[in-house]
PDBQT receptor file of N, H, CA, C and O in Angstrom, charges set to zero:
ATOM      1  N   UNK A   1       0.839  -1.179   0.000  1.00  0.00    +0.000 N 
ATOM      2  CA  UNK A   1       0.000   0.000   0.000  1.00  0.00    +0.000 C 
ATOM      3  C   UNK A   1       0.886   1.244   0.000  1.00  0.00    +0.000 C 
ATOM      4  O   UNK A   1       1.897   1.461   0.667  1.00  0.00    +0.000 OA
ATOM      5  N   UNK A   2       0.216   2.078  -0.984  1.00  0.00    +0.000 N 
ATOM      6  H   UNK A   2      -0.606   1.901  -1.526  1.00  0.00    +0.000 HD
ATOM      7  CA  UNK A   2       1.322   3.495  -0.806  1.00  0.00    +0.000 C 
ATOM      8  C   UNK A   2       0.881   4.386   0.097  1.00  0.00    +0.000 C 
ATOM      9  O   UNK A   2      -0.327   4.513   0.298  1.00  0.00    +0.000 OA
ATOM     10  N   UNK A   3       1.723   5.052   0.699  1.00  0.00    +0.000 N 
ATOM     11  H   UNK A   3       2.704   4.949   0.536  1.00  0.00    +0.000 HD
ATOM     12  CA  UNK A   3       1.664   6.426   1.764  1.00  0.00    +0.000 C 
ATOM     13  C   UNK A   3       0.470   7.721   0.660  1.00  0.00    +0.000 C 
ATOM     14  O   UNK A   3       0.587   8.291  -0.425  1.00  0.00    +0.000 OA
ATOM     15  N   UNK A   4      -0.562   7.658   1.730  1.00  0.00    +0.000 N 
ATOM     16  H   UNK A   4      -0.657   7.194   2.611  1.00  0.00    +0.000 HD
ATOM     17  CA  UNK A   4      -1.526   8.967   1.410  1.00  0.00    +0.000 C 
ATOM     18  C   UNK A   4      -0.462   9.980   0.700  1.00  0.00    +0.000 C 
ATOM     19  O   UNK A   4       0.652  10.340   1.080  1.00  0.00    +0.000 OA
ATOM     20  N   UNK A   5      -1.380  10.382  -0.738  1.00  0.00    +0.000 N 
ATOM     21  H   UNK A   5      -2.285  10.089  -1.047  1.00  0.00    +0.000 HD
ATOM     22  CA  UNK A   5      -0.395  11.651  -1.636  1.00  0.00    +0.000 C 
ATOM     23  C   UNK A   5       0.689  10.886  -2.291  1.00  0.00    +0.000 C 
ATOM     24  O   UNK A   5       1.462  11.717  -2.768  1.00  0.00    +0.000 OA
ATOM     25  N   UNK A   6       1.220   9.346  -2.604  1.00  0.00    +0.000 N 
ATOM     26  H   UNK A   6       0.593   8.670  -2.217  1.00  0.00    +0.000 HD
ATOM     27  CA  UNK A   6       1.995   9.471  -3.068  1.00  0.00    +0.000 C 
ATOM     28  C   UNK A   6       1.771   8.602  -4.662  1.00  0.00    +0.000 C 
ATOM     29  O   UNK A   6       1.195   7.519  -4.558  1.00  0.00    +0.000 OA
ATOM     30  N   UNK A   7       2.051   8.885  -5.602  1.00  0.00    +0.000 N 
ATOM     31  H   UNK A   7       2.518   9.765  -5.686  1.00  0.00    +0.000 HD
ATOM     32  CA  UNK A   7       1.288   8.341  -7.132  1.00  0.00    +0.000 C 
ATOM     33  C   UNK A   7       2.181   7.466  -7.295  1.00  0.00    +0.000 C 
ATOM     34  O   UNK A   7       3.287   7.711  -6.814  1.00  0.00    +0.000 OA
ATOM     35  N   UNK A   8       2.012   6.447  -7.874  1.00  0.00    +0.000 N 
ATOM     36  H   UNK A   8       1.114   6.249  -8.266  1.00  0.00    +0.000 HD
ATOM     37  CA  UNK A   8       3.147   4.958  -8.442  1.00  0.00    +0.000 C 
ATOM     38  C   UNK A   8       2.679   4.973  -9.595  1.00  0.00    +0.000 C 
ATOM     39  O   UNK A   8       1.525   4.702  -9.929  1.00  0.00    +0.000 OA
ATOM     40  N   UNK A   9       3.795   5.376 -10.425  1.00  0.00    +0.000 N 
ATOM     41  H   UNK A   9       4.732   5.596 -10.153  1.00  0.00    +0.000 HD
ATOM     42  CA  UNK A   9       3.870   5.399 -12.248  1.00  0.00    +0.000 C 
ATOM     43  C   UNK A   9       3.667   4.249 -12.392  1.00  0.00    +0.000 C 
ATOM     44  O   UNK A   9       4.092   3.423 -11.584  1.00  0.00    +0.000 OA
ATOM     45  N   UNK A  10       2.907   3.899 -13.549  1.00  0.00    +0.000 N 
ATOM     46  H   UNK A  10       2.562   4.571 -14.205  1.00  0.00    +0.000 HD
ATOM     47  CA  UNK A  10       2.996   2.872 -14.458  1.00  0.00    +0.000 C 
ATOM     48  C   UNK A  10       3.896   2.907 -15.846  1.00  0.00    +0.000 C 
ATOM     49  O   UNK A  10       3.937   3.626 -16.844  1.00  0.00    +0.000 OA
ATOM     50  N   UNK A  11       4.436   2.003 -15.474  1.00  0.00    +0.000 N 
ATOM     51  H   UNK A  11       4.402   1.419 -14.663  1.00  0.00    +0.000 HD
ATOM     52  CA  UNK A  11       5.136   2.287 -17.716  1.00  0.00    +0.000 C 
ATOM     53  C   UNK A  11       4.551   1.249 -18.147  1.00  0.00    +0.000 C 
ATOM     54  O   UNK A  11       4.288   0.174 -17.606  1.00  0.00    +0.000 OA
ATOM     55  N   UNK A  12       4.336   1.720 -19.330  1.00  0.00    +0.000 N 
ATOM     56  H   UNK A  12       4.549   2.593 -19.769  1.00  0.00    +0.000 HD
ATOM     57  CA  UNK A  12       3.542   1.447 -20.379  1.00  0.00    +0.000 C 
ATOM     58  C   UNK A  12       3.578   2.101 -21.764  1.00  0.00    +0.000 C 
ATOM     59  O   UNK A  12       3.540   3.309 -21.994  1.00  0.00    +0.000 OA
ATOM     60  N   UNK A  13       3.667   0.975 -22.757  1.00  0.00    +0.000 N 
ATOM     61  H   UNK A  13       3.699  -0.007 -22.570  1.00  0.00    +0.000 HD
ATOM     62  CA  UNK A  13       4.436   1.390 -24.040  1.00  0.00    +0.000 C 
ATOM     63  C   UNK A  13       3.830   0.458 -25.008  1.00  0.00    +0.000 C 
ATOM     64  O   UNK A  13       4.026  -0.668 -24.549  1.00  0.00    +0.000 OA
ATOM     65  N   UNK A  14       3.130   0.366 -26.226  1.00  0.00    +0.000 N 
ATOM     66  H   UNK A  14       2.971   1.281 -26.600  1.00  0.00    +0.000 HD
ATOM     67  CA  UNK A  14       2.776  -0.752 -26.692  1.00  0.00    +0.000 C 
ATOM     68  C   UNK A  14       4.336  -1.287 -27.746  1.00  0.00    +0.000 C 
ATOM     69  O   UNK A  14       5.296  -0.541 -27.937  1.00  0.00    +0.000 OA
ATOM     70  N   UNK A  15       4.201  -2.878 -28.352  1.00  0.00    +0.000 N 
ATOM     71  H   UNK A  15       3.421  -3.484 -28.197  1.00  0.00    +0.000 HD
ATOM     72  CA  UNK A  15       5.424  -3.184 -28.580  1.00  0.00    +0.000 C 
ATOM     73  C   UNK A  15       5.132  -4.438 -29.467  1.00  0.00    +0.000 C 
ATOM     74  O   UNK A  15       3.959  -4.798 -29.561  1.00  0.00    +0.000 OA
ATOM     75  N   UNK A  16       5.824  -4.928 -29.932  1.00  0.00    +0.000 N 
ATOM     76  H   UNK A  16       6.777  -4.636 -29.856  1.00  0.00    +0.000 HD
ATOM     77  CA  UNK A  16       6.149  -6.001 -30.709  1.00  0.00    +0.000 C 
ATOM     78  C   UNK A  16       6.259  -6.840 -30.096  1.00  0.00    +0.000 C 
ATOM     79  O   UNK A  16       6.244  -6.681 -28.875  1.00  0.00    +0.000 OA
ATOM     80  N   UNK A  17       6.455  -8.403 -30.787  1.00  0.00    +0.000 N 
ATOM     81  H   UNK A  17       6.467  -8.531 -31.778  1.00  0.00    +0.000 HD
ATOM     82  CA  UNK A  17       6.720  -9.651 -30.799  1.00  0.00    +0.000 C 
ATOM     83  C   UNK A  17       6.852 -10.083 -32.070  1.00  0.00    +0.000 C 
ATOM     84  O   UNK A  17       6.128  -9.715 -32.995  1.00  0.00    +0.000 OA
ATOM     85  N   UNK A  18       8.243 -11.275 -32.206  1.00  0.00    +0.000 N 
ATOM     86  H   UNK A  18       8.831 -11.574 -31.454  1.00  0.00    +0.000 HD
ATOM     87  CA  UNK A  18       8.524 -11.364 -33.260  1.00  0.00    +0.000 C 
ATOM     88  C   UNK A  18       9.402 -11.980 -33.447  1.00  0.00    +0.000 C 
ATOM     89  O   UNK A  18      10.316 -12.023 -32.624  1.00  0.00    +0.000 OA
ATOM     90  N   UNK A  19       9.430 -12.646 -34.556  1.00  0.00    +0.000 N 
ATOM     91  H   UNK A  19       8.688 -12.610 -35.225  1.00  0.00    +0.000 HD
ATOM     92  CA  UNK A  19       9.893 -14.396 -34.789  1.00  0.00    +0.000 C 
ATOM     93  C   UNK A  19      11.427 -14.494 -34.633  1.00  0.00    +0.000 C 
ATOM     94  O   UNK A  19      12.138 -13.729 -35.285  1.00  0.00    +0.000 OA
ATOM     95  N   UNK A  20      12.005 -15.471 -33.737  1.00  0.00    +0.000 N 
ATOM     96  H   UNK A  20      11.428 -16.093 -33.207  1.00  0.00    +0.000 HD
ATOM     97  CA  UNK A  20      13.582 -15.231 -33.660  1.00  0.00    +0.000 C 
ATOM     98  C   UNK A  20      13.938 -16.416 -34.191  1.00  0.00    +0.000 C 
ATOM     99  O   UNK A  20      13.482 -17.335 -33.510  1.00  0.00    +0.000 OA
ATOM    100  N   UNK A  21      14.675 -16.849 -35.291  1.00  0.00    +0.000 N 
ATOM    101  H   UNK A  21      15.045 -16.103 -35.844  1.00  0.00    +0.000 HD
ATOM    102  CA  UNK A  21      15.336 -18.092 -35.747  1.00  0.00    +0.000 C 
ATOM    103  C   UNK A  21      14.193 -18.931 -35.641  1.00  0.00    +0.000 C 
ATOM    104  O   UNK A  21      13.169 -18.261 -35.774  1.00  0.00    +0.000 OA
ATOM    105  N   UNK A  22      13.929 -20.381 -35.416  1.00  0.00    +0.000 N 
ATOM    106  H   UNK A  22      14.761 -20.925 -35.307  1.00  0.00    +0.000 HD
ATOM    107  CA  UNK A  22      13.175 -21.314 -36.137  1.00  0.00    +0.000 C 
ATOM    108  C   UNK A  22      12.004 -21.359 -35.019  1.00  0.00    +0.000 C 
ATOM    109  O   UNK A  22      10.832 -21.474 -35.377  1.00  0.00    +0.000 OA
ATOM    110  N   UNK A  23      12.332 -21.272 -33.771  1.00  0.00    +0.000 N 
ATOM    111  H   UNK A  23      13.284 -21.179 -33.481  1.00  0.00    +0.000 HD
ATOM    112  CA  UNK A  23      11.168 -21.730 -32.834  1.00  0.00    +0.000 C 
ATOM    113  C   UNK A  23      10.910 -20.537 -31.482  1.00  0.00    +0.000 C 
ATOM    114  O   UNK A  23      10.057 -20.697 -30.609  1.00  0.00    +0.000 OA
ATOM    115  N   UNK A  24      11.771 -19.454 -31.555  1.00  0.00    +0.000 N 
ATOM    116  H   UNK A  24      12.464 -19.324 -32.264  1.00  0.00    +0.000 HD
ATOM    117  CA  UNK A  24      11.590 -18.470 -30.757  1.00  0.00    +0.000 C 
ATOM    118  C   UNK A  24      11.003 -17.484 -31.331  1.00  0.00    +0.000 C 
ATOM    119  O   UNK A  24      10.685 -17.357 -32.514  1.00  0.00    +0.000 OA
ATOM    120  N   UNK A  25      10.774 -16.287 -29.833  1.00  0.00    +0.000 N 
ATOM    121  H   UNK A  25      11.033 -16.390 -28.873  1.00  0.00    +0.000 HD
ATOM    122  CA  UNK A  25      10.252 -15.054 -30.100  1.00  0.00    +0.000 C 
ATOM    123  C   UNK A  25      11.059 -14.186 -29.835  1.00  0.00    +0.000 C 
ATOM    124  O   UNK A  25      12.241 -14.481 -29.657  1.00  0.00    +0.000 OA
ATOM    125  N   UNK A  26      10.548 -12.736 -29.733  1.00  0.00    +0.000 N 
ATOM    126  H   UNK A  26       9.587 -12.497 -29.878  1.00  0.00    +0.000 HD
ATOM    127  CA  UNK A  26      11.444 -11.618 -29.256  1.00  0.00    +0.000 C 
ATOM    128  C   UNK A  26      10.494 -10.621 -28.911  1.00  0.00    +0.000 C 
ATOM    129  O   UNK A  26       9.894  -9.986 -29.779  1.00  0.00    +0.000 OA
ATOM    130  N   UNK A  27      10.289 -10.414 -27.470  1.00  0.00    +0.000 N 
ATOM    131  H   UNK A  27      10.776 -10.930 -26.766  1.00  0.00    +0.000 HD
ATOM    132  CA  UNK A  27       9.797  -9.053 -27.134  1.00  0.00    +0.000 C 
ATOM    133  C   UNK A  27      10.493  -7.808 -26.801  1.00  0.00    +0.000 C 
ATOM    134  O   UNK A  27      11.227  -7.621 -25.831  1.00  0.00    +0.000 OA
ATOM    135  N   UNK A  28      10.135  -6.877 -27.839  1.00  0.00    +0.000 N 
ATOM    136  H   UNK A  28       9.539  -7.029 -28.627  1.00  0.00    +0.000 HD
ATOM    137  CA  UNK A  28      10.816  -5.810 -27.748  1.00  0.00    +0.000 C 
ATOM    138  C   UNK A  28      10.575  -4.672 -26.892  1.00  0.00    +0.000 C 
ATOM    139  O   UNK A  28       9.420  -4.299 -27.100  1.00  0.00    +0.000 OA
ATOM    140  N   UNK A  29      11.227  -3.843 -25.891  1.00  0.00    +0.000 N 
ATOM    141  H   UNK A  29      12.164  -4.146 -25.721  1.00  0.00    +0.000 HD
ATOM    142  CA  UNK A  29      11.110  -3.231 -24.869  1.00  0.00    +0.000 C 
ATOM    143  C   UNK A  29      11.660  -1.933 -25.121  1.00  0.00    +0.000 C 
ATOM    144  O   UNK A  29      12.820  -1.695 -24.785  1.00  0.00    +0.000 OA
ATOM    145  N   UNK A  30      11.050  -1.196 -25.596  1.00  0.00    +0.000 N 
ATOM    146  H   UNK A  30      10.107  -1.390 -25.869  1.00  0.00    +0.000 HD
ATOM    147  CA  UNK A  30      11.858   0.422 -25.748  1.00  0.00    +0.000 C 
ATOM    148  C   UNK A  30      12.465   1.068 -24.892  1.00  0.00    +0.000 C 
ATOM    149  O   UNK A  30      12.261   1.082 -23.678  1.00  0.00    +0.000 OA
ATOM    150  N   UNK A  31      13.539   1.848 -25.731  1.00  0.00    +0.000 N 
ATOM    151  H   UNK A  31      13.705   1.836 -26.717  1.00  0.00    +0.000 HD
ATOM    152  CA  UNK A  31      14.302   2.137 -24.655  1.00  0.00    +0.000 C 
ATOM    153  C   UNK A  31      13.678   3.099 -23.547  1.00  0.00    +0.000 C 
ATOM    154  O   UNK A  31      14.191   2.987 -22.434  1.00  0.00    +0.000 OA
ATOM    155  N   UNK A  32      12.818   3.875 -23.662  1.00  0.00    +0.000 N 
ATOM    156  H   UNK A  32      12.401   3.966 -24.566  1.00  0.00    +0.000 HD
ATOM    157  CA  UNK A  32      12.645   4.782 -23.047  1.00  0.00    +0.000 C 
ATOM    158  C   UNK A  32      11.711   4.187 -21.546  1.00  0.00    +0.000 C 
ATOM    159  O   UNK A  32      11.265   4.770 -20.557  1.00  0.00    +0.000 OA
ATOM    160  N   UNK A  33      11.714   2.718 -22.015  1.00  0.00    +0.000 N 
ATOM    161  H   UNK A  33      12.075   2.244 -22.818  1.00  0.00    +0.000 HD
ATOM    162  CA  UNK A  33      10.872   1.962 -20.930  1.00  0.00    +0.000 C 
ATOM    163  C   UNK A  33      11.704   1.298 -19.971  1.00  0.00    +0.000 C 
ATOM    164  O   UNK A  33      11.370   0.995 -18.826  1.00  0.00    +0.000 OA
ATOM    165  N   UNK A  34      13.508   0.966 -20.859  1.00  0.00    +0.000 N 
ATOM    166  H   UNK A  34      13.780   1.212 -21.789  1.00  0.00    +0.000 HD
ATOM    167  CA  UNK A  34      14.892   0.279 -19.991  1.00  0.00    +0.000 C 
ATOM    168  C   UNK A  34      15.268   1.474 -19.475  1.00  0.00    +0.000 C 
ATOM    169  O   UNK A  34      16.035   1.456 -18.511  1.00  0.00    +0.000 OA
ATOM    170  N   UNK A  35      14.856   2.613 -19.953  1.00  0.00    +0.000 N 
ATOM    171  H   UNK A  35      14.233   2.629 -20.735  1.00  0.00    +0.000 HD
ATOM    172  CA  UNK A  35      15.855   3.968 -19.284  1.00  0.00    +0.000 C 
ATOM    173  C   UNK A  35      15.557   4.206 -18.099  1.00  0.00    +0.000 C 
ATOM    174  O   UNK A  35      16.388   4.363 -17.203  1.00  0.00    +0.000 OA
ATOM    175  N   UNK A  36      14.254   4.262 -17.956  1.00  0.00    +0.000 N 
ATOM    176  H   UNK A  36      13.580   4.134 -18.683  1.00  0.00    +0.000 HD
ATOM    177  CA  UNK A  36      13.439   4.766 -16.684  1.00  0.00    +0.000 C 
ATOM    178  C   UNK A  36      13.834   4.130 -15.443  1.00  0.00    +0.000 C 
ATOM    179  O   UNK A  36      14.189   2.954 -15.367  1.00  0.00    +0.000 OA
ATOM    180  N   UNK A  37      13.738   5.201 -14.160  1.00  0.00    +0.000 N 
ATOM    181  H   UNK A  37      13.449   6.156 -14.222  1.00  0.00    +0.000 HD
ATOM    182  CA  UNK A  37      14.414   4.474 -13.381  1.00  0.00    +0.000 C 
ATOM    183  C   UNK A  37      13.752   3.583 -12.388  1.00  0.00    +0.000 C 
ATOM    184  O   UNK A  37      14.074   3.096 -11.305  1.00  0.00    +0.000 OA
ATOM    185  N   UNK A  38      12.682   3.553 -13.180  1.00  0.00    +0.000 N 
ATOM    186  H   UNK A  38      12.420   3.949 -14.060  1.00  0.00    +0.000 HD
ATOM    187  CA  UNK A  38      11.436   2.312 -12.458  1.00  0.00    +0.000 C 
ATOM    188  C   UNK A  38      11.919   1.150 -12.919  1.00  0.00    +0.000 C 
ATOM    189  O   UNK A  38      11.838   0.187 -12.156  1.00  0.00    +0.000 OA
ATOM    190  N   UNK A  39      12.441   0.985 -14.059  1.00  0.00    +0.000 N 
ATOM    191  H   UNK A  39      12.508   1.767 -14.678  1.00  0.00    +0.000 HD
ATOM    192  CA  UNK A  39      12.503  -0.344 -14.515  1.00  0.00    +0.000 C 
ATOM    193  C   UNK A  39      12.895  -1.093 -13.949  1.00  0.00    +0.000 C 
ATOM    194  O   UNK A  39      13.765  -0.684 -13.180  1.00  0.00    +0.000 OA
ATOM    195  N   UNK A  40      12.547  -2.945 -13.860  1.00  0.00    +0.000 N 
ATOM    196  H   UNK A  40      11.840  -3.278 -14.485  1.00  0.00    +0.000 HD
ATOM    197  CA  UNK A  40      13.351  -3.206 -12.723  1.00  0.00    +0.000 C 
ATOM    198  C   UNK A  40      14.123  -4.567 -12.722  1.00  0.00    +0.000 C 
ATOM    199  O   UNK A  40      14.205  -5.470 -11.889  1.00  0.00    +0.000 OA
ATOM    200  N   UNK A  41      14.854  -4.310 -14.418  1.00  0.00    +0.000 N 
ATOM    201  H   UNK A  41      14.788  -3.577 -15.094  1.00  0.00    +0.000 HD
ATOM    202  CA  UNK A  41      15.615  -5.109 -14.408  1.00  0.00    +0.000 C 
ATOM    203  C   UNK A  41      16.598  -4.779 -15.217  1.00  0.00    +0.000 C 
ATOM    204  O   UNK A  41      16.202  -3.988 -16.073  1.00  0.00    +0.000 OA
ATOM    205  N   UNK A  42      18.056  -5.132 -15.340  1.00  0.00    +0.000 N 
ATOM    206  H   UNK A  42      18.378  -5.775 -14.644  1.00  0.00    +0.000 HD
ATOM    207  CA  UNK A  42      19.169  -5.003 -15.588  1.00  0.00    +0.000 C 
ATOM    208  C   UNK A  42      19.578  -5.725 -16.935  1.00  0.00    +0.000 C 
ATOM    209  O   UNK A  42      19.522  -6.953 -16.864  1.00  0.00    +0.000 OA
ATOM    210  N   UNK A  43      19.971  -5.208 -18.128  1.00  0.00    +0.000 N 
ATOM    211  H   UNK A  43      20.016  -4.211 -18.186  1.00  0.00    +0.000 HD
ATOM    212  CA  UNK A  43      20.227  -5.676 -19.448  1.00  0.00    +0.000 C 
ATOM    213  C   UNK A  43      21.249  -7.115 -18.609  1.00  0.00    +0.000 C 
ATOM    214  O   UNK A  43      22.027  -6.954 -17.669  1.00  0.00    +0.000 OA
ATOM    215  N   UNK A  44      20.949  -8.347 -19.251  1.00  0.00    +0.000 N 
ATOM    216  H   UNK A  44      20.317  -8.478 -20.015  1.00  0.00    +0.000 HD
ATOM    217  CA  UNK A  44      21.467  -9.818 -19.522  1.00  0.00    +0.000 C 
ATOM    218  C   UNK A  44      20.846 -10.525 -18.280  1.00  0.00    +0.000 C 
ATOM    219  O   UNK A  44      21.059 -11.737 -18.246  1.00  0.00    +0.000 OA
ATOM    220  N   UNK A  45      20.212 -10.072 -17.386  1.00  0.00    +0.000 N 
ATOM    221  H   UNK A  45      20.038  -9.087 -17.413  1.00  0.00    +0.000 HD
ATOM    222  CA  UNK A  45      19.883 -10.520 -15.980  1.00  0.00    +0.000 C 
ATOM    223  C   UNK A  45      18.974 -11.672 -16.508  1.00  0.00    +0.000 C 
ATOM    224  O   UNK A  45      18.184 -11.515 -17.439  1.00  0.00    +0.000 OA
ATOM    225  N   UNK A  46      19.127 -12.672 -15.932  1.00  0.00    +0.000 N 
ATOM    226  H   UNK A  46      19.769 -12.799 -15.175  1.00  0.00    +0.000 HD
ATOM    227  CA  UNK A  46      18.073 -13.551 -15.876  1.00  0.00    +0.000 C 
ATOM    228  C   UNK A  46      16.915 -13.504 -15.358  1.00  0.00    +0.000 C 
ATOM    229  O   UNK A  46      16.742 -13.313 -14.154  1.00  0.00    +0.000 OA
ATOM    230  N   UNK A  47      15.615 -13.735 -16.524  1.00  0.00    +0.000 N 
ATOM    231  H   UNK A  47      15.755 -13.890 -17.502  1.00  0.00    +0.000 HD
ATOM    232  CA  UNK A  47      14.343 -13.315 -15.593  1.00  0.00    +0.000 C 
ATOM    233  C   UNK A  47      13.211 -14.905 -15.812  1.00  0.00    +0.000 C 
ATOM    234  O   UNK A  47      13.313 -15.913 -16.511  1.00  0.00    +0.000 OA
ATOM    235  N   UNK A  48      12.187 -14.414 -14.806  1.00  0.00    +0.000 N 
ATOM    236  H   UNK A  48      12.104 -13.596 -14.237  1.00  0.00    +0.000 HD
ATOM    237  CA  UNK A  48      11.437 -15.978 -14.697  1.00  0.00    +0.000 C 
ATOM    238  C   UNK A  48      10.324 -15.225 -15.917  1.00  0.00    +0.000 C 
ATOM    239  O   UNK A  48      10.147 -14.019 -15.749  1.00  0.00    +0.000 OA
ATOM    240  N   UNK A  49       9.781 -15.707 -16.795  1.00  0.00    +0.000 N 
ATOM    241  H   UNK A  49       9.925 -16.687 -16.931  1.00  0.00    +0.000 HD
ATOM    242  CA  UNK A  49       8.662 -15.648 -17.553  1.00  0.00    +0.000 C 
ATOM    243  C   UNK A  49       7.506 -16.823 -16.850  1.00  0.00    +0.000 C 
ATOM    244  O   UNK A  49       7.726 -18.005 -16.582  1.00  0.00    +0.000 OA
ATOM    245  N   UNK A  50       6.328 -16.097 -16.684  1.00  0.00    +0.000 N 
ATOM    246  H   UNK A  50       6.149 -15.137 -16.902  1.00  0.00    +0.000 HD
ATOM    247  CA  UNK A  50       4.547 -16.894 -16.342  1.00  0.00    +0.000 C 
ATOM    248  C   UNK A  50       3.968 -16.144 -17.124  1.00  0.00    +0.000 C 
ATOM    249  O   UNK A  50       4.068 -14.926 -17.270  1.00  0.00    +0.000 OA
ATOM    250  N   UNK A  51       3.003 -17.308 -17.927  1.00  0.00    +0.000 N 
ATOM    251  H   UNK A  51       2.922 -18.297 -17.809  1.00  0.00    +0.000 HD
ATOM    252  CA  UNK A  51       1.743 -17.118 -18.111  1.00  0.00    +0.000 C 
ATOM    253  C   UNK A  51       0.565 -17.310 -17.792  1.00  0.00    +0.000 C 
ATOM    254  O   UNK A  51       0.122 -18.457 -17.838  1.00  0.00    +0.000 OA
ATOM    255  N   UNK A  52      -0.196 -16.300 -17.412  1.00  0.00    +0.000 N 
ATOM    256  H   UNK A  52       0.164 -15.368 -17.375  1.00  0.00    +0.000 HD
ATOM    257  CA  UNK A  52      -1.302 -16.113 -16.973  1.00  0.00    +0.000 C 
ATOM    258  C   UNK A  52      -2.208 -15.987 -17.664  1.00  0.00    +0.000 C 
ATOM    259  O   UNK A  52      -2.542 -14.922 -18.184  1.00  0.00    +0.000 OA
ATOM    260  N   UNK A  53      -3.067 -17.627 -17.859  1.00  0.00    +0.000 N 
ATOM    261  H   UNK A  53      -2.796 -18.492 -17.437  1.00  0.00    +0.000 HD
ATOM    262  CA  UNK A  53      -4.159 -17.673 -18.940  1.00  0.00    +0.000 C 
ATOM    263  C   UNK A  53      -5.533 -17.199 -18.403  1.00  0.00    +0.000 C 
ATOM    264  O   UNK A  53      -6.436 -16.773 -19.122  1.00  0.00    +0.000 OA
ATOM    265  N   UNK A  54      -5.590 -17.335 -16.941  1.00  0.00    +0.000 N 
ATOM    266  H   UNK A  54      -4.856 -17.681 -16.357  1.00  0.00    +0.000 HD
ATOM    267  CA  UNK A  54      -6.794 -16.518 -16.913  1.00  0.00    +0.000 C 
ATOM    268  C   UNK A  54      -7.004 -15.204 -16.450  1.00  0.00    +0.000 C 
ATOM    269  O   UNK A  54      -7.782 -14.894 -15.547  1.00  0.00    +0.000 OA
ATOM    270  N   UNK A  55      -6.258 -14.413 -17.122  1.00  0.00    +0.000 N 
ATOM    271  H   UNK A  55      -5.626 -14.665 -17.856  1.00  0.00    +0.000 HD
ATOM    272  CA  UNK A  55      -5.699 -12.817 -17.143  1.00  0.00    +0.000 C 
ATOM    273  C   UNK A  55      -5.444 -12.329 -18.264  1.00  0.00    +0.000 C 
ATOM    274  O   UNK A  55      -5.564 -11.132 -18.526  1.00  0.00    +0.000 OA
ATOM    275  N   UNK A  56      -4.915 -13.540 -19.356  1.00  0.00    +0.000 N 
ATOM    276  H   UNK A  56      -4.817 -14.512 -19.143  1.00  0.00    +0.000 HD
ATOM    277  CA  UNK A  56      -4.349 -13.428 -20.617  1.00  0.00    +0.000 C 
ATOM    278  C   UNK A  56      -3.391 -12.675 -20.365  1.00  0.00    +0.000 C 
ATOM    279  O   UNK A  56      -3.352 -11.694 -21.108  1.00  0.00    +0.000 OA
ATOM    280  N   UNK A  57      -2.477 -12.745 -19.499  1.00  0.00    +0.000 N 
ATOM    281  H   UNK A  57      -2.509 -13.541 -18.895  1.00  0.00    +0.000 HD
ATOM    282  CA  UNK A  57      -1.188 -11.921 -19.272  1.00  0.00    +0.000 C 
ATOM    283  C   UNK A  57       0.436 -12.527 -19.416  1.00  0.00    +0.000 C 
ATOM    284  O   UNK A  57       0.559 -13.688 -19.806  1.00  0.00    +0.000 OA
ATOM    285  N   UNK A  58       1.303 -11.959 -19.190  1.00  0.00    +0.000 N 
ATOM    286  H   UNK A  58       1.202 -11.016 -18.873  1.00  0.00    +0.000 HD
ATOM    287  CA  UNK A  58       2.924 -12.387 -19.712  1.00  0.00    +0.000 C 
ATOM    288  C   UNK A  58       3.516 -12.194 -18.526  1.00  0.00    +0.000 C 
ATOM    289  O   UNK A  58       2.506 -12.626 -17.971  1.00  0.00    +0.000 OA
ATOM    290  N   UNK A  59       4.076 -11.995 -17.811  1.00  0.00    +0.000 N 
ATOM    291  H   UNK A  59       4.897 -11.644 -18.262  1.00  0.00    +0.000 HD
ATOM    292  CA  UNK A  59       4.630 -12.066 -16.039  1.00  0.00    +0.000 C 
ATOM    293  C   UNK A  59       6.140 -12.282 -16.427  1.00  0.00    +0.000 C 
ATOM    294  O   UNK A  59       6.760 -13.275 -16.805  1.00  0.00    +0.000 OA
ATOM    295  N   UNK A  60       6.520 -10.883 -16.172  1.00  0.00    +0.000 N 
ATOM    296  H   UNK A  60       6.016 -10.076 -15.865  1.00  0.00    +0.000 HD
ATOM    297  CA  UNK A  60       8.241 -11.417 -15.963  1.00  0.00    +0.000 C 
ATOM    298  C   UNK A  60       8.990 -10.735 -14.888  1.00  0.00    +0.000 C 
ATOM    299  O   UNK A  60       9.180  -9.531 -14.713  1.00  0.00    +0.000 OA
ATOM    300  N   UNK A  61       9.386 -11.793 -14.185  1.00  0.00    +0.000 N 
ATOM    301  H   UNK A  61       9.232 -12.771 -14.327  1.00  0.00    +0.000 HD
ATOM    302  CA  UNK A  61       9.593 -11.671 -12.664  1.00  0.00    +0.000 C 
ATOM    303  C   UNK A  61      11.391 -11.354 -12.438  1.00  0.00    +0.000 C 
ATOM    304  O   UNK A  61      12.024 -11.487 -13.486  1.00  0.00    +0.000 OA
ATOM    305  N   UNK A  62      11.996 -11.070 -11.543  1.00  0.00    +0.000 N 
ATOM    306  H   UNK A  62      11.482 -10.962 -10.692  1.00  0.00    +0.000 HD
ATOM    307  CA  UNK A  62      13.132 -11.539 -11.319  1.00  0.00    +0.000 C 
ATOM    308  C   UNK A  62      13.576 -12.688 -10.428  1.00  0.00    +0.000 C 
ATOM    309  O   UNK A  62      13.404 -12.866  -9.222  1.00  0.00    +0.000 OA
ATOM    310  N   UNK A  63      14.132 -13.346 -11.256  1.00  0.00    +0.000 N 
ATOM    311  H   UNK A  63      14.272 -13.201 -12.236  1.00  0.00    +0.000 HD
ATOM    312  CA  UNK A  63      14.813 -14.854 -10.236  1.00  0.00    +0.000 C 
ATOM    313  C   UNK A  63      15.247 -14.671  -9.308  1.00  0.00    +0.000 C 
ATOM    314  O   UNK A  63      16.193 -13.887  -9.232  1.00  0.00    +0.000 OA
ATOM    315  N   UNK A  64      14.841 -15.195  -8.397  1.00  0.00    +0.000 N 
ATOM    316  H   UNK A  64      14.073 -15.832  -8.458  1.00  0.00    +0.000 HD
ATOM    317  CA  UNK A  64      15.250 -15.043  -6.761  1.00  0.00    +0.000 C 
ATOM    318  C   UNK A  64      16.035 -16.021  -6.194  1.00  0.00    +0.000 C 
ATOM    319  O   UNK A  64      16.354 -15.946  -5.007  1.00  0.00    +0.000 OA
TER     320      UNK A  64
C-alpha cells in the first residue's frame, strides 16, 4: 500500500513480438521503458517468464 499523496507510475508502451530463428520469439522493450528508473531489471539478468491464462497476461519476474 502506498503512503496517502503518493502516485506509483505505471510504464507502459505498446510493442512487438517477433519471430527469432526457427522456434523463438522476441519481445521488444523500448528504450525509453529500460531507461526509466522504475525499470526493474538489468540488461542480460536472468528473468522468470509466467503465463497467466486466466488474465491473458505475460509475467516477468526476477529470479530469486
Amino acid at each position: 500500500m502506498l503512503a496517502k499523496g503518493v502516485v506509483r507510475m505505471v510504464l507502459e508502451k505498446e510493442t512487438t513480438i517477433t519471430k527469432e530463428g526457427r522456434s523463438g520469439a522476441k519481445i521488444y522493450i523500448p528504450a525509453d521503458i529500460v531507461k526509466d528508473s522504475q525499470f526493474p531489471f538489468k540488461i542480460g539478468e536472468k528473468v522468470l517468464l509466467k503465463i497467466d491464462t486466466e488474465n491473458n497476461r505475460l509475467i516477468i519476474e526476477k529470479i530469486k
